[in-house]
C-alpha positions in Angstrom: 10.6 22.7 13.4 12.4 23.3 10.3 9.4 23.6 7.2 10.9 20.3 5.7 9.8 18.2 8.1 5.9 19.2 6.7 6.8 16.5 4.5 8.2 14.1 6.5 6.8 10.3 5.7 4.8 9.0 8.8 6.9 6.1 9.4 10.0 8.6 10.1 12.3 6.4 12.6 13.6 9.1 14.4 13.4 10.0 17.6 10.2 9.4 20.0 8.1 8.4 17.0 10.7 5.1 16.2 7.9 2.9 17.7 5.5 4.1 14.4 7.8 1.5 12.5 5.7 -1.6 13.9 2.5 0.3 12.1 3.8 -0.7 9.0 4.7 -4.1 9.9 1.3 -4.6 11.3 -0.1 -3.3 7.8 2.3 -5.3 5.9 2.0 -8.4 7.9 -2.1 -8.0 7.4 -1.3 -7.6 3.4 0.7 -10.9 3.3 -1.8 -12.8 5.5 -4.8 -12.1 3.2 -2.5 -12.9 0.3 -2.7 -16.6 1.8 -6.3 -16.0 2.0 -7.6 -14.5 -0.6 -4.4 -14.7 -3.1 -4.2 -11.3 -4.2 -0.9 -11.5 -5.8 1.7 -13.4 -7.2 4.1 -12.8 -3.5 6.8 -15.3 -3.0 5.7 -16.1 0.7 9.0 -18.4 1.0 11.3 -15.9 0.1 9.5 -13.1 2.7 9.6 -15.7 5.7 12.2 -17.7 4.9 16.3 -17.5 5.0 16.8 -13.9 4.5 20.2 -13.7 5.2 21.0 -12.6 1.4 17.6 -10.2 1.1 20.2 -7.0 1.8 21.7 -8.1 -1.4 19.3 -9.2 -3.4 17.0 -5.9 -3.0 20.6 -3.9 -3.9 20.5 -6.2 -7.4 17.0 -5.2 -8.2 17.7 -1.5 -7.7 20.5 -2.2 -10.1 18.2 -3.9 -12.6 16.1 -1.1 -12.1 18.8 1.7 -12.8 19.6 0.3 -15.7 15.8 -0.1 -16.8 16.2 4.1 -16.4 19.0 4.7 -18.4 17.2 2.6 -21.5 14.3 4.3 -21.1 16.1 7.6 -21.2 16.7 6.4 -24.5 13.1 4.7 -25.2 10.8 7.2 -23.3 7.4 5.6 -22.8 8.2 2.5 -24.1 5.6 0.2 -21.8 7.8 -2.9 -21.6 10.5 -1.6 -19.9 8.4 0.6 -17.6 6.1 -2.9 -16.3 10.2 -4.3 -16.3 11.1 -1.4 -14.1 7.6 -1.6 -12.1 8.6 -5.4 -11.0 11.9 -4.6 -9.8 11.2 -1.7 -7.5 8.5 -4.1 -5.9 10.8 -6.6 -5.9 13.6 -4.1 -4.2 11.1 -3.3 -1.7 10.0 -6.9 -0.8 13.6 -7.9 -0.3 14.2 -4.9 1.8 11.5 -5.8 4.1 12.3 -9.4 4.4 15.1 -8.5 6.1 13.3 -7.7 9.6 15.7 -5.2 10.1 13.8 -1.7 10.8 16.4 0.3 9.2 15.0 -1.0 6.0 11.5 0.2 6.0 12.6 4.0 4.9 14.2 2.3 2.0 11.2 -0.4 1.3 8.8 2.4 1.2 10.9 4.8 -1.2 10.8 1.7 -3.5 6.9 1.4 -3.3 6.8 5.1 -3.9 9.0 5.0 -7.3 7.1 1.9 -8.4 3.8 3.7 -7.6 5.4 6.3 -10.2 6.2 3.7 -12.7 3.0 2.0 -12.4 1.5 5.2 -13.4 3.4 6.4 -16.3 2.9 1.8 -17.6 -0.7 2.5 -17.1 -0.6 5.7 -19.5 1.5 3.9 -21.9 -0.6 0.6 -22.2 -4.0 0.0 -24.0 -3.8 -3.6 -22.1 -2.7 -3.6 -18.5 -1.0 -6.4 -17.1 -2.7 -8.6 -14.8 -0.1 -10.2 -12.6 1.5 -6.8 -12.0 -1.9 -4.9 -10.7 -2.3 -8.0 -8.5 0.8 -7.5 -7.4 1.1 -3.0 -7.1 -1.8 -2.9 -5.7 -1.3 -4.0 -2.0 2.2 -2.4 -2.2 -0.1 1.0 -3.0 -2.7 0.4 -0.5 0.4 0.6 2.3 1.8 3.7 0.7 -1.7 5.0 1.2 -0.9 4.5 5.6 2.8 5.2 5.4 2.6 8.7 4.1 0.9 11.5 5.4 -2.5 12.0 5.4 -2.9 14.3 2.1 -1.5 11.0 0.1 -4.1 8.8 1.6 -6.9 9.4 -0.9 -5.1 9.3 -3.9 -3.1 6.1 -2.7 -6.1 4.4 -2.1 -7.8 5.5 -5.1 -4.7 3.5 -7.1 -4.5 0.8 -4.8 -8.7 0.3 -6.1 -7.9 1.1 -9.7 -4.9 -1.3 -9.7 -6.9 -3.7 -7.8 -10.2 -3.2 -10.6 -7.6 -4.2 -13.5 -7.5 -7.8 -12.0 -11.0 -7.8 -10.7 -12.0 -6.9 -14.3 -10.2 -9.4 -16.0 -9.9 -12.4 -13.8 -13.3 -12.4 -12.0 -12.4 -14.6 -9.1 -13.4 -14.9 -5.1 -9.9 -13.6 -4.8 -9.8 -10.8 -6.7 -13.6 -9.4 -6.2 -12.7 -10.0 -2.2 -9.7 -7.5 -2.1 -11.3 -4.7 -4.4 -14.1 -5.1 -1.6 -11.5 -4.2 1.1 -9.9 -1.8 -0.5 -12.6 0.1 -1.6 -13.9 0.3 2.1 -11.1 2.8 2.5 -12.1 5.2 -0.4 -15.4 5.2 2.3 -17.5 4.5 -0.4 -19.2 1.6 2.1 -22.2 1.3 -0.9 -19.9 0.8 -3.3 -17.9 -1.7 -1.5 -20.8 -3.7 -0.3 -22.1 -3.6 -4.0 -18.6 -5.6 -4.8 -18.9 -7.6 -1.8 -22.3 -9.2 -3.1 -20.2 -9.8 -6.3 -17.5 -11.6 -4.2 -20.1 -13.7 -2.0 -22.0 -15.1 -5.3 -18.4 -16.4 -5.9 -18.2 -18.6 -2.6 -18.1 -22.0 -2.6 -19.7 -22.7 1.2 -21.9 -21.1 3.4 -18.8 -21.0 6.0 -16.8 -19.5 3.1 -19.4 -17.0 2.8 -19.8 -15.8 6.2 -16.1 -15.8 6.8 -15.7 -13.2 4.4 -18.7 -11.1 5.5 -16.8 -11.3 8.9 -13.8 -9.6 7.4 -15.7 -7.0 5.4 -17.1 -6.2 8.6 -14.2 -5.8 10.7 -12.7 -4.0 7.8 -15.4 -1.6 7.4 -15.0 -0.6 11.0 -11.2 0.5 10.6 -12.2 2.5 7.5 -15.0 4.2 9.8 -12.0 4.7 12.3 -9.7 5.8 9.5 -12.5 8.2 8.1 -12.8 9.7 11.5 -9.0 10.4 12.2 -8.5 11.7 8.9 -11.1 14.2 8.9 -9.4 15.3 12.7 -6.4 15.6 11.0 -7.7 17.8 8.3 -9.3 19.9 11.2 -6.5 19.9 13.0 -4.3 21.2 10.3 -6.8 24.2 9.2 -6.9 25.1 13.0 -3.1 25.1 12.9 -2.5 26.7 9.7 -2.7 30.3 11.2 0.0 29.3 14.0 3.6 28.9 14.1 3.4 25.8 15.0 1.1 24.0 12.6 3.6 21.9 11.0 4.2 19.8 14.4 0.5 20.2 15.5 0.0 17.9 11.7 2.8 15.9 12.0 1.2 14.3 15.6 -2.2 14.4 14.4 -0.8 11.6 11.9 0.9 10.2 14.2 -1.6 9.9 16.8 -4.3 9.0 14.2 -2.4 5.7 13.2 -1.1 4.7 16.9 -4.3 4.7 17.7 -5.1 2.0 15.3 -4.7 -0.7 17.7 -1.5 -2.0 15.8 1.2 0.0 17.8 2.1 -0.3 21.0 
């Protein structure tokens, strides 16, 4: 296997491993339902499950918008309104490319979450005052970079997927908000720290059926970041056991592979 393919994204559609794809339709499917639930960003829901017969188009004129965003910040380096400008349309680009359906679009829909990752980062270094709506809105996009790379880019993924998610918690302290900073903070396996935000979220509930419904989901939640905690430390001792071999590139690339079909959301 040729040493580039060490690098290779997990939701790579070739070959054998094409059936990976419907991971990150389960994970993005998850992400839109709990936006109906708990409202953890401003998504246009119509526009995802609706007519998407001019989505191809419409993610190619956001990646426009967002090429020409570049080009003025080549000449405004820094400047924090056009990087939150640029931000919105590579999530935007990537939304569109997903509502598609068509599978040949998640490669692109995930480079677009990747370069607004990046231009989340360098906003959040040029502004004293994060915007709200747009770390409502990066941080799910972040939390399904953190399954649809490999497994070194988890941690860090989900550690900016909880920052993100913090920002909005911080500043608008709602059910909603407190809920998904509960969720995603389950995957930074911090459980203490989650369950500590979880009581915030619960004093927030309105019913006692409110309340136990969302107990129910930390708990299932919790035991997919147990599972996740597991696989990732078998992939990290897979890949030090492989390391001294010829073939410990491959012997990685199907520990990831095998870690996330195993998630219950593949076939």
């Amino acid at each position: 296997m040729a040493s580039g393919n060490e690098h290779r994204m997990v939701f790579d559609i070739r070959g054998k491993r094409r059936h990976v794809i419907k991971v990150v339709y389960a994970i993005l499917a998850i992400l839109m339902a709990a936006s109906l639930f708990l409202v953890i960003g401003p998504f246009n829901i119509g526009e995802l499950v609706g007519n998407n017969s001019g989505s191809g188009n419409l993610a190619e004129e956001y990646e426009k918008k967002a090429e020409r965003i570049e080009t003025e910040l080549q000449k405004q380096p820094g400047d924090e309104t056009l990087l939150l400008a640029l931000t919105r349309n590579q999530l935007n680009a990537a939304q569109q490319h997903l509502a598609t359906g068509d599978e040949s679009e998640v490669a692109d829909a995930l480079q677009q979450y990747k370069l607004a990752s990046n231009s989340w980062s360098e906003y959040l270094e040029a502004t004293s005052e994060p915007n709200v709506n747009m770390a409502q809105q990066v941080a799910p996009a972040l939390f399904s970079l953190a399954f649809a790379e490999n497994a070194s880019s988890f941690e860090p993924n989900v550690k900016s997927a909880v920052e993100a998610q913090k920002i909005a918690a911080n500043k608008r302290p709602t059910l909603n908000s407190k809920s998904a900073l509960a969720f995603y903070t389950l995957y930074e396996f911090d459980y203490g720290k989650a369950e500590q935000v979880l009581a915030e979220a619960s004093k927030l509930t309105n019913t006692k059926f409110e309340r136990e419904q969302l107990e129910n989901q930390f708990d299932t939640e919790k035991k997919a970041a147990e599972s996740a905690q597991k696989q990732l430390a078998e992939i990290e001792k897979a890949a030090k056991e492989s390391a001294q071999s010829s073939g410990g590139a491959e012997s990685l690339e199907n520990s990831l592979g095998g870690a996330l079909g195993g998630n219950g959301l593949s076939e």
